[in-house]
C-alpha positions as a Markdown table, in Angstrom:
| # | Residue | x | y | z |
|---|---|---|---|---|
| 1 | Unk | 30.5 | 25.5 | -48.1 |
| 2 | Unk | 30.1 | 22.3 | -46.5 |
| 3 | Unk | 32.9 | 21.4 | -44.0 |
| 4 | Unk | 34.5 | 18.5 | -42.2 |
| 5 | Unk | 36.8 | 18.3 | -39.4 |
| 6 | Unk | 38.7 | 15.4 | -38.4 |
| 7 | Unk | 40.4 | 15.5 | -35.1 |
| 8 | Unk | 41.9 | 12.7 | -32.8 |
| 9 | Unk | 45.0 | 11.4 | -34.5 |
| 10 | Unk | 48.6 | 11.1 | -33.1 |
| 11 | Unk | 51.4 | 8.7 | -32.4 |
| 12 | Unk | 50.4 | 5.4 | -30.9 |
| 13 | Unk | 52.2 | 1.9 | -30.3 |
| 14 | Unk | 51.3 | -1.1 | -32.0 |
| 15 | Unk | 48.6 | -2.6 | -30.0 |
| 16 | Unk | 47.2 | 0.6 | -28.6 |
| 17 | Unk | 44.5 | 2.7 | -29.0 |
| 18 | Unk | 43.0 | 5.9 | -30.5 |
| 19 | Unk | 39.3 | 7.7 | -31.1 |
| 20 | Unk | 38.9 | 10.0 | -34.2 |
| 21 | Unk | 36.1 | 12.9 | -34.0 |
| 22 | Unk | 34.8 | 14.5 | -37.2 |
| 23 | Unk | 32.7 | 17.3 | -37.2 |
| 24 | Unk | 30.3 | 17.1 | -40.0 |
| 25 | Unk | 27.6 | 19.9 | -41.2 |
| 26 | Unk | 24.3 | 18.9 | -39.4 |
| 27 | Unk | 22.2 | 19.4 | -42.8 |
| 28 | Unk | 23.9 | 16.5 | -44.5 |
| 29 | Unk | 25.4 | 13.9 | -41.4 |
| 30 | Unk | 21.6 | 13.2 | -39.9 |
| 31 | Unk | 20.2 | 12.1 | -43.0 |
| 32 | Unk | 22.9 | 10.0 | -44.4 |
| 33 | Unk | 25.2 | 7.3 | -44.1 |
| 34 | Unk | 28.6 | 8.8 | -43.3 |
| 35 | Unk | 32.0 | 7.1 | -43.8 |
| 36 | Unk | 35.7 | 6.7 | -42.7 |
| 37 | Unk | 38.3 | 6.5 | -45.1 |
| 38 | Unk | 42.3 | 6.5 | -45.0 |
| 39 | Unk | 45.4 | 6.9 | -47.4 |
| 40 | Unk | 48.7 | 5.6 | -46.4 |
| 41 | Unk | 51.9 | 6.9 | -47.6 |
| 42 | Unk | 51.9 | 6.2 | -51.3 |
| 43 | Unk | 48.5 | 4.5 | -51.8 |
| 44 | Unk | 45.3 | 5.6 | -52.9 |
| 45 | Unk | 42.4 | 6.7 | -50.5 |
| 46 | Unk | 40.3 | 3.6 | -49.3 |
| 47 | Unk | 37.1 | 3.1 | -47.2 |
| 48 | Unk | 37.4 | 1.6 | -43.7 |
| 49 | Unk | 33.6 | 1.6 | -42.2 |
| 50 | Unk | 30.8 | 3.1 | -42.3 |
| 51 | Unk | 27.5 | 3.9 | -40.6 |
| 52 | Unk | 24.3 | 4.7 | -41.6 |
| 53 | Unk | 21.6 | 7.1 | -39.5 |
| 54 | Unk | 19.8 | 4.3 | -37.9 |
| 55 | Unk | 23.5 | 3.1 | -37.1 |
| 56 | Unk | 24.3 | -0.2 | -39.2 |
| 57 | Unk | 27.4 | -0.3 | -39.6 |
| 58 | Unk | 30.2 | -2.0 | -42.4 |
| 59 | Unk | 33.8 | -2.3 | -42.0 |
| 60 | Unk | 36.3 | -3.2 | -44.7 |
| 61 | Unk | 38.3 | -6.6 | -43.9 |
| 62 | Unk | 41.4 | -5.1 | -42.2 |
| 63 | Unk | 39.7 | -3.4 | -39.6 |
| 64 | Unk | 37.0 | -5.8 | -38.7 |
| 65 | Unk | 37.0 | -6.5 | -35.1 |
| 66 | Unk | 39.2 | -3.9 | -34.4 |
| 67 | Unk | 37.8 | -0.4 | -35.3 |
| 68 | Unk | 34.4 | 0.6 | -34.0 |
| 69 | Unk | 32.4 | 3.3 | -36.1 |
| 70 | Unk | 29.5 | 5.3 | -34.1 |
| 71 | Unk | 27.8 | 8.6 | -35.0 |
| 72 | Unk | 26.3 | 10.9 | -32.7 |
| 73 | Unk | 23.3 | 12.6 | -34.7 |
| 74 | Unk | 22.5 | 15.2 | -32.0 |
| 75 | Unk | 26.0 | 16.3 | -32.3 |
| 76 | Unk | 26.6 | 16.0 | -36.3 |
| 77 | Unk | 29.3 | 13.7 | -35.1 |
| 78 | Unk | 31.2 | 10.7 | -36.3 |
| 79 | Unk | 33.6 | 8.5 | -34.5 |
| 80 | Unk | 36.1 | 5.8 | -34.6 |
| 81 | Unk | 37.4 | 4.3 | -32.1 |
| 82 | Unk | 40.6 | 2.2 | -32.9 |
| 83 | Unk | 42.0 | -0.7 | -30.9 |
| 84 | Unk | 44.6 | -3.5 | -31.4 |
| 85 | Unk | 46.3 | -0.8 | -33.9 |
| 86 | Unk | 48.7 | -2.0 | -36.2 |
| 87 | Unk | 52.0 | -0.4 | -38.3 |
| 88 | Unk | 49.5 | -0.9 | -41.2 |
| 89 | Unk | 47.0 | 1.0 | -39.9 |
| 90 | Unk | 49.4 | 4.2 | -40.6 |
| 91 | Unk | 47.4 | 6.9 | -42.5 |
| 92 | Unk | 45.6 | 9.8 | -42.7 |
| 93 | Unk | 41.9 | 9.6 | -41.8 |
| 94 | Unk | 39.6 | 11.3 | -43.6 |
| 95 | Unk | 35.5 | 11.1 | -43.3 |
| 96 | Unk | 32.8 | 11.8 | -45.7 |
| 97 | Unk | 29.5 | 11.7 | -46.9 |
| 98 | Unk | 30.0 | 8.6 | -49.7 |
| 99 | Unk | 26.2 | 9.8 | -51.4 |
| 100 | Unk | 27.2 | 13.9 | -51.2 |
| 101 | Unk | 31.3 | 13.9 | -51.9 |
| 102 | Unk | 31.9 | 16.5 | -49.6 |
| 103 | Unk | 34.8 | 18.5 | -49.8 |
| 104 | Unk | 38.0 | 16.6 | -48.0 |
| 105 | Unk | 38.9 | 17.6 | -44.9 |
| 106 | Unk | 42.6 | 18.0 | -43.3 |
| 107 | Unk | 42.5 | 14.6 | -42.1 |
| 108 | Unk | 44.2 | 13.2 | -39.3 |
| 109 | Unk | 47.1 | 12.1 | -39.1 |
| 110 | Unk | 47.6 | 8.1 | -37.4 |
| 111 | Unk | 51.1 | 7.0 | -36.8 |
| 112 | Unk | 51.5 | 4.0 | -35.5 |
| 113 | Unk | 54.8 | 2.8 | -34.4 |
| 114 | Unk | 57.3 | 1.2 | -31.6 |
């Protein structure tokens, strides 16, 4: 069964950074667009940014300018690099296939706090 692995969270400050990994099955992540998502404590699970193969990329309005999405295809990789973080950004990062609703992953864990 399809699998994804998040990796890359942790404790940060407010204003610091962190890169998330996800390690995606390479049958599905070269031919589609892939996505990071993320569910605070208490809400539902929202999309942050996406990417498609080619590597045009969308962001959701809280991240913009601030979170960079990037995919390495010969890997079956997705990234996120996170800068300027904020308390809000505290979550659990998840990523997906949005067309083929893979299985969720463990997630990783973002905490960011003084």
């Amino acid at each position: 069964q399809a699998q994804l692995v998040e990796s890359g969270g942790g404790l940060v400050q407010p204003g610091g950074s962190l890169r998330l990994s996800c390690a995606a099955p390479g049958n599905i992540f070269r031919y589609y667009i892939m996505a990071w998502y993320r569910q605070a404590p208490g809400k539902e699970r929202e999309l942050v940014a996406d990417i498609t193969p080619s590597g045009r990329t969308n962001y959701k309005d809280p991240v913009k300018g601030r979170f960079t999405i990037s995919r390495d295809n010969a890997k079956n990789t997705l990234y996120l690099q996170m800068d300027s973080l904020k308390p809000e950004d505290t979550a659990v990062y998840y990523c997906n296939c949005p067309s083929q609703r893979l299985p969720w992953g463990q997630g990783a864990q973002v905490i960011v706090s003084s």
